[in-house]
LODRENLO-971388 format. One record per residue (C-alpha): residue number from 1; y, z, x; residue in three letters. Coordinates in steps of 0.25 Angstrom, whole numbers, always signed. Each point is the difference from the previous one (the first is absolute). Last residue first. Layout:
# LODRENLO-971388
  pos      v      w      u  code
  NUM      Y      Z      X   ALA
...
This chain:
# LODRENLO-971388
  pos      v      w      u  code
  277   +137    +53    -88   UNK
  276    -12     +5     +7   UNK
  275    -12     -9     -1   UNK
  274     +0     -3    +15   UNK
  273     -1    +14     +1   UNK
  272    -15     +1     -8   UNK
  271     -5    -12    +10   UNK
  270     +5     +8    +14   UNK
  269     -8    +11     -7   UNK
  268    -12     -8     -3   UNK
  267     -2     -5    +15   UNK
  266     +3    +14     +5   UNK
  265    -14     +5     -9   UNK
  264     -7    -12     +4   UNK
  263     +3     +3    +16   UNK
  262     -4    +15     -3   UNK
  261    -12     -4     -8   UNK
  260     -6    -11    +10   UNK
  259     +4    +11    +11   UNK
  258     -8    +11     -8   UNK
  257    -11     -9     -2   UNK
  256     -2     -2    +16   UNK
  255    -16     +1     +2   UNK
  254     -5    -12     +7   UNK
  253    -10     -9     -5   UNK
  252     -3    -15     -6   UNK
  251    +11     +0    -11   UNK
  250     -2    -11     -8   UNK
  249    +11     -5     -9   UNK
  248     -1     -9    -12   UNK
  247    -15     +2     -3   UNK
  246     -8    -11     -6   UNK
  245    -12     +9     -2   UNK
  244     -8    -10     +6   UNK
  243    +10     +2    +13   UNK
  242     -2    +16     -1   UNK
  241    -16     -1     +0   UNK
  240     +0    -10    +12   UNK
  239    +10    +10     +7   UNK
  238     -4    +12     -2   UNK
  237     -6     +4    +15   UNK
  236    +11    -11     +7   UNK
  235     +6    +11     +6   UNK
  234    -11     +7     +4   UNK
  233     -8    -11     +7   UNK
  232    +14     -3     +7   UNK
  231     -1    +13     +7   UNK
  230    +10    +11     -2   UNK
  229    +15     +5     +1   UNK
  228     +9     +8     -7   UNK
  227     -5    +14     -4   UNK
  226     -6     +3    +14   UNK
  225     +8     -8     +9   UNK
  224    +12     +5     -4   UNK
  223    +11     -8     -8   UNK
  222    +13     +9     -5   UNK
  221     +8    -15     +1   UNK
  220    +10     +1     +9   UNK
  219    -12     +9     +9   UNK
  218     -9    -12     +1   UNK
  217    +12     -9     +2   UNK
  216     +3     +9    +12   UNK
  215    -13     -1     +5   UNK
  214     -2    -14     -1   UNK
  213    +12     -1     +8   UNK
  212     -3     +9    +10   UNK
  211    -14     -7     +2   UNK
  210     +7    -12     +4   UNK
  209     -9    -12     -8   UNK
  208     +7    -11    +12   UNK
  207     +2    -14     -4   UNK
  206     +0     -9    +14   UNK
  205     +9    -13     -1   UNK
  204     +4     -7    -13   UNK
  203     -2    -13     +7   UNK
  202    -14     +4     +1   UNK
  201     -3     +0    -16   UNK
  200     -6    +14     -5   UNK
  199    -12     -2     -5   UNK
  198     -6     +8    +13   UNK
  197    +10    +12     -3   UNK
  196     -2     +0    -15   UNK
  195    -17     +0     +1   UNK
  194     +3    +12     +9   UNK
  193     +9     +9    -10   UNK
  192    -12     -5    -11   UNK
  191     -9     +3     +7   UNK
  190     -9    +12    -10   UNK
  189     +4    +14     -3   UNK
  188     +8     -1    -11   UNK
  187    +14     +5     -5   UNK
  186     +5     -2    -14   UNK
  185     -7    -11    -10   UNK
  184     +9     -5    -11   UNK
  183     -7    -12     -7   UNK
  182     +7     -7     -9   UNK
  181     -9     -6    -13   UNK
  180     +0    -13     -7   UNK
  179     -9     -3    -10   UNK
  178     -1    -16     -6   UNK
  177     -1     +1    -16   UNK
  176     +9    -13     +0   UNK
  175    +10     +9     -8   UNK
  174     -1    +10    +10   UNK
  173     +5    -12    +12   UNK
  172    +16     +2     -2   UNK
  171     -2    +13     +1   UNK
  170     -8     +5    +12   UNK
  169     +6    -11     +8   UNK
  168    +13     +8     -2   UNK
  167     -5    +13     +4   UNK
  166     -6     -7    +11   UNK
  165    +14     -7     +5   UNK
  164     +4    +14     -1   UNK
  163     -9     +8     +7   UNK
  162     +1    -11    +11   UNK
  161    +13     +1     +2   UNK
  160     -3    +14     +1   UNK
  159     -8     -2    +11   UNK
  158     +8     -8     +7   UNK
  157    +13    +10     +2   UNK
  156    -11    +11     +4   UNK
  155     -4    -10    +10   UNK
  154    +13     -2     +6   UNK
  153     +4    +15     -1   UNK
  152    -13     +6     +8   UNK
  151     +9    +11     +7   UNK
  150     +4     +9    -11   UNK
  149     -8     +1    -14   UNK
  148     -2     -6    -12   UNK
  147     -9     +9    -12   UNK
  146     -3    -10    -11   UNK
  145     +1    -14     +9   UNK
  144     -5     +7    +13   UNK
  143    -15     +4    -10   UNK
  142     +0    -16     +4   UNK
  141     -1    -13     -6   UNK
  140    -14     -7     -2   UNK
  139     +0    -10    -11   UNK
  138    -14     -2     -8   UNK
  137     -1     -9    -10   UNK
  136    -10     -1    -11   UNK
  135     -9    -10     -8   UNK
  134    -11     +2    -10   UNK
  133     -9    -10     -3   UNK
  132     +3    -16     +1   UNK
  131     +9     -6    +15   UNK
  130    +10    -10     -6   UNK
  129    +12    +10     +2   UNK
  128     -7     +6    +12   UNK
  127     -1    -14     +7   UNK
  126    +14     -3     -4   UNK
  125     +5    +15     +5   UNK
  124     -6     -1    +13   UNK
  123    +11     -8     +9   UNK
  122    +10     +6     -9   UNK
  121     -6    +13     +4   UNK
  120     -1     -1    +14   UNK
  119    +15     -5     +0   UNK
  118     +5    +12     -5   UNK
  117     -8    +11     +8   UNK
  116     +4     -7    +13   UNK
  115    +14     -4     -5   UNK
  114     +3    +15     +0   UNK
  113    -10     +7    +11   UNK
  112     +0    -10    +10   UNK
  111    +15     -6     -2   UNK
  110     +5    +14     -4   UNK
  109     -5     +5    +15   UNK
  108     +3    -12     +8   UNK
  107    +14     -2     -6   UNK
  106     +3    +16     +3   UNK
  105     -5     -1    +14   UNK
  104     +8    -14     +2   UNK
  103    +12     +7     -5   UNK
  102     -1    +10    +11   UNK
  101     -6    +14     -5   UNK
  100     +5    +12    +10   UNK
   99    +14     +3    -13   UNK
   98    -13     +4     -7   UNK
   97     -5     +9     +8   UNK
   96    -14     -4     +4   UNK
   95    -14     -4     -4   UNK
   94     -4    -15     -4   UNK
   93    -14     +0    -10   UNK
   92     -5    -13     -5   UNK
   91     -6     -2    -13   UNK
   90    -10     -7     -8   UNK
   89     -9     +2    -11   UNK
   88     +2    -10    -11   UNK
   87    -14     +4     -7   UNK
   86     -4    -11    -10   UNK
   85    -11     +3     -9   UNK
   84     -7    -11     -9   UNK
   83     +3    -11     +8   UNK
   82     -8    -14     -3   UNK
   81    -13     -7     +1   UNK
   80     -6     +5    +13   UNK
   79     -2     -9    +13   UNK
   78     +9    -12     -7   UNK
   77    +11     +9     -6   UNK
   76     +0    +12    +10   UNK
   75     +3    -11    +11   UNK
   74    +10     -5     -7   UNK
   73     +5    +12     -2   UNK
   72     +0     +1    +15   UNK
   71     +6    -16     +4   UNK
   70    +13     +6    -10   UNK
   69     +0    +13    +10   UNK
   68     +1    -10    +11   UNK
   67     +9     -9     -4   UNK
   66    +10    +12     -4   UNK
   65     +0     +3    +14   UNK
   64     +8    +15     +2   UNK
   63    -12     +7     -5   UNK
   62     -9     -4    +12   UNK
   61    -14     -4     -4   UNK
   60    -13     +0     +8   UNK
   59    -10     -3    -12   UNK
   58    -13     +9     -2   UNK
   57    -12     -1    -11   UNK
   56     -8     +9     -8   UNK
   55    -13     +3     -9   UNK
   54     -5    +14     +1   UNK
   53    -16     +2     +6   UNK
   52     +5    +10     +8   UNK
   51     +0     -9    +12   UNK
   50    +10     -9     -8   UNK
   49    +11    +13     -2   UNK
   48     -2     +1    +14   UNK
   47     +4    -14     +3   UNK
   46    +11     +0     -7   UNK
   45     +5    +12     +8   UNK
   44     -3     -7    +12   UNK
   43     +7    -12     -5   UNK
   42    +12     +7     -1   UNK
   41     +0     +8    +13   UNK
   40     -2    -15     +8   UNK
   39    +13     -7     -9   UNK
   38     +9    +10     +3   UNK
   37    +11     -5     -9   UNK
   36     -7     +6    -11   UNK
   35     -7     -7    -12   UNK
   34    -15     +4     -7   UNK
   33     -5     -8    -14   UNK
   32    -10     +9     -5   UNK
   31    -11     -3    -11   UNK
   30     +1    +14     -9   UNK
   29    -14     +8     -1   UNK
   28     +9    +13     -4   UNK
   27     -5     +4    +16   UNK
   26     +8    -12     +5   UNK
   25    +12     +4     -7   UNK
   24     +2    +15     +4   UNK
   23     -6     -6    +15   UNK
   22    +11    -11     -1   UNK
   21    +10    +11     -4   UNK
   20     -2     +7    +13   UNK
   19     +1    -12     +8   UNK
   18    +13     -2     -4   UNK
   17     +3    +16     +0   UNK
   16     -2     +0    +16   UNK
   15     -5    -14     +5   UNK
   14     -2    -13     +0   UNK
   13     +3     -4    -15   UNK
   12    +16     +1     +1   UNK
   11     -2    -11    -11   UNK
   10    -10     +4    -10   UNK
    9     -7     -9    -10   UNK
    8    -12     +5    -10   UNK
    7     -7    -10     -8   UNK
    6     -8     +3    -13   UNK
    5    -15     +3     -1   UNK
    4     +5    +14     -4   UNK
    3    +12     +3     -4   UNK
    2     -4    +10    -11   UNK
    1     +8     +4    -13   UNK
């Protein structure tokens, strides 16, 4: 399977992982369609993927406006003939206790990382579906939604929505022979903590990342630096060759097995008691 000369589209393109993927993409000679609510960042990284000889464009889009992410598959469409890989790579981060979290930081959060990763693929999935060649979806959860942890409970919450809406997509599109896969990247160095503070909206007021509570989720969760977290370049290392494999799940990095199996394990004995007479 090869995808190149298809089309490549990646919200959250600016920066971080996004811009990480489009490098994975660019380099599979995929044309590149680039979106982030940063509209300058964006069309940096499309313009570096075009001084490498690559062929890619950039849109200023903002998740929350369906009319803009409907204008940027049009813009796939006409500039390059279809969708062949989608990335749905969005997500806002909003630290704190969670009885710290207004209702309007809760709302913020699930609407960005929610009905942000929904309506980007309802705005895409008529191009992809009439796109030719191979054709795959790429959802980014959160290592959060296998291993939760204290202090991060609104985006943990959204992250598992969006595990499950994928799940789902995953299905009801196999018969279409459209991929899907869930991304589950765990802690990166890159601006993401930043990149939510400025897209925050100003009525919220100031969002602080307080090192104590990035420390204590750290420590909830049995995450160091060493094992944990890394660069977006090595997260996104397999992912080209795990998305032509149609793989459900991808796990970037991080090394928690033993929670994966402790929580399975509990999972299966709360499932054998509910067979008790």
């Amino acid at each position: 399977m090869s995808f190149a000369g298809g089309t490549a589209v990646v919200t959250g393109a600016g920066s971080g992982l996004g811009a990480a993927m489009v490098a994975q993409f660019a380099a599979q000679d995929m044309a590149i369609v680039a979106l982030d609510i940063d509209g300058a960042r964006v069309e940096e990284v499309a313009r570096t993927v075009r001084d490498g000889g690559g062929r890619a464009v950039a849109m200023r889009v903002d998740v929350a406006d369906s009319d803009a992410l409907c204008a940027a598959a049009t813009l796939a469409d006409e500039t390059f003939g279809g969708c062949n890989i989608l990335c749905a790579n969005v997500g806002v981060q909003q630290f704190g206790a969670i009885d710290t979290l207004s209702e309007q930081d809760w709302h913020w959060v699930l609407e960005v990382n929610v009905m942000g990763v929904i309506r980007t693929v309802t705005a895409f999935l008529p191009l992809i579906r009439r796109t030719g060649g191979d054709r795959r979806i790429a959802i980014t959860s959160s290592s959060a939604a296998l291993t939760p942890g204290i202090r991060m409970g609104a985006y943990t919450a959204s992250k598992y929505a969006v595990t499950g809406y994928a799940e789902t997509l995953r299905m009801e599109l196999a018969e279409e022979a459209i991929g899907v896969s869930i991304l589950f990247p765990a802690g990166m160095t890159t601006r993401h903590l930043q990149s939510s503070v400025q897209a925050r909206p100003a009525a919220l007021g100031v969002s602080e990342a307080r090192r104590a509570d990035i420390d204590a989720m750290m420590a909830s969760r049995g995450m160091d630096a060493t094992n944990h977290v890394a660069s977006a370049d090595h997260a996104v290392r397999h992912l080209v060759a795990d998305l032509a494999a149609n793989e459900r799940h991808i796990v970037t990095h991080g090394e928690y097995r033993a929670q994966l199996l402790a929580d399975q394990e509990a999972i299966l004995r709360a499932h054998d008691r509910g067979q008790r007479d």
